[in-house]
C-alpha positions in Angstrom: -5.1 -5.0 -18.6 -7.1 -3.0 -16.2 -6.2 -3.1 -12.3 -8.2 -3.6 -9.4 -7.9 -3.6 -5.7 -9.1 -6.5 -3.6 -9.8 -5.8 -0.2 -10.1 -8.2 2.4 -11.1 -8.5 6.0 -9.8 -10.7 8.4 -12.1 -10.7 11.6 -12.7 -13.4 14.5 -16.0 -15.5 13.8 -18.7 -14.7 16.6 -18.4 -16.6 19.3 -14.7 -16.6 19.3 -13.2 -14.0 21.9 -11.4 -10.7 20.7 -8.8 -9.9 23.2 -7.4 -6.6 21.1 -11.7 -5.5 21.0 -12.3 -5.9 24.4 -8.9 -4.2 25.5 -9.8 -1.7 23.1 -13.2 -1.1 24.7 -12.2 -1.2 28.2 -8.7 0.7 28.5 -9.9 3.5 25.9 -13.6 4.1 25.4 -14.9 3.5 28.6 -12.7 5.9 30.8 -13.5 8.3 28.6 -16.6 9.6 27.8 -18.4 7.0 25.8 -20.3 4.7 28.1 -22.9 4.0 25.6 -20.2 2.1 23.6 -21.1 -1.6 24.3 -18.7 -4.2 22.0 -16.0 -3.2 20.0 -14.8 -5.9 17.8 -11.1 -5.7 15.7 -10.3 -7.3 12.5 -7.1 -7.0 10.1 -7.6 -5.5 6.8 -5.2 -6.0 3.4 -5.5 -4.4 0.2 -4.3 -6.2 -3.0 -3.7 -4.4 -6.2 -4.3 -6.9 -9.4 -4.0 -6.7 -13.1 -6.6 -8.9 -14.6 -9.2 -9.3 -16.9 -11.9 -8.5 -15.0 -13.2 -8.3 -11.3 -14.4 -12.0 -10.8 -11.0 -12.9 -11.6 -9.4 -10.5 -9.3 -11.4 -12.0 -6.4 -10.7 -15.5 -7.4 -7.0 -15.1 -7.4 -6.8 -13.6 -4.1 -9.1 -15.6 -2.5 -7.3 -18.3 -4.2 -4.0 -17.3 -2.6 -5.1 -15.9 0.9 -6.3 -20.1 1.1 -3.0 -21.5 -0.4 -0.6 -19.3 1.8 -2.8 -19.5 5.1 -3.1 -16.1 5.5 -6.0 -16.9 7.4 -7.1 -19.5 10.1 -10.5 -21.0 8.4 -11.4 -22.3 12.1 -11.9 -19.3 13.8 -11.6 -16.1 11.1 -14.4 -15.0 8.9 -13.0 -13.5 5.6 -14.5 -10.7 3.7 -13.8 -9.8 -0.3 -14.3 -6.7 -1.8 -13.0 -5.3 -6.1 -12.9 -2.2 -6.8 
């Protein structure tokens, strides 16, 4: 059965504040050199490796189980998918 790798991104919806972009932006970039860096936002990335028949059913499973197990808050996180 072939394997794939399911990556998804976890980042804040707009709107919703990103304390670890912001701290990012302020205590780092802009006392150094990089003034023309405006926003920086931060998001959480995981990587699932899947044996399955094809890559439909890869995303489906781990979309499927990031929902079950909460391993994101709907409310306030936008979720990315992407099979390799």
């Amino acid at each position: 059965m072939p394997m794939f790798e399911v990556q998804v991104i976890i980042e804040n919806k707009p709107g919703i504040s990103d304390p670890e972009g912001a701290t990012i932006l302020n205590d780092l970039v802009l006392k150094g050199s990089y003034s023309s860096v405006k926003k920086i936002r931060s998001a959480k990335m995981l990587r699932f490796q899947i044996s399955t028949t094809n890559k439909k059913t890869a995303e489906e499973t781990v979309r499927e189980l990031c929902n079950e197990l909460r391993i994101y808050n709907p409310m306030v996180s936008k979720v990315t998918f992407t099979v390799n």
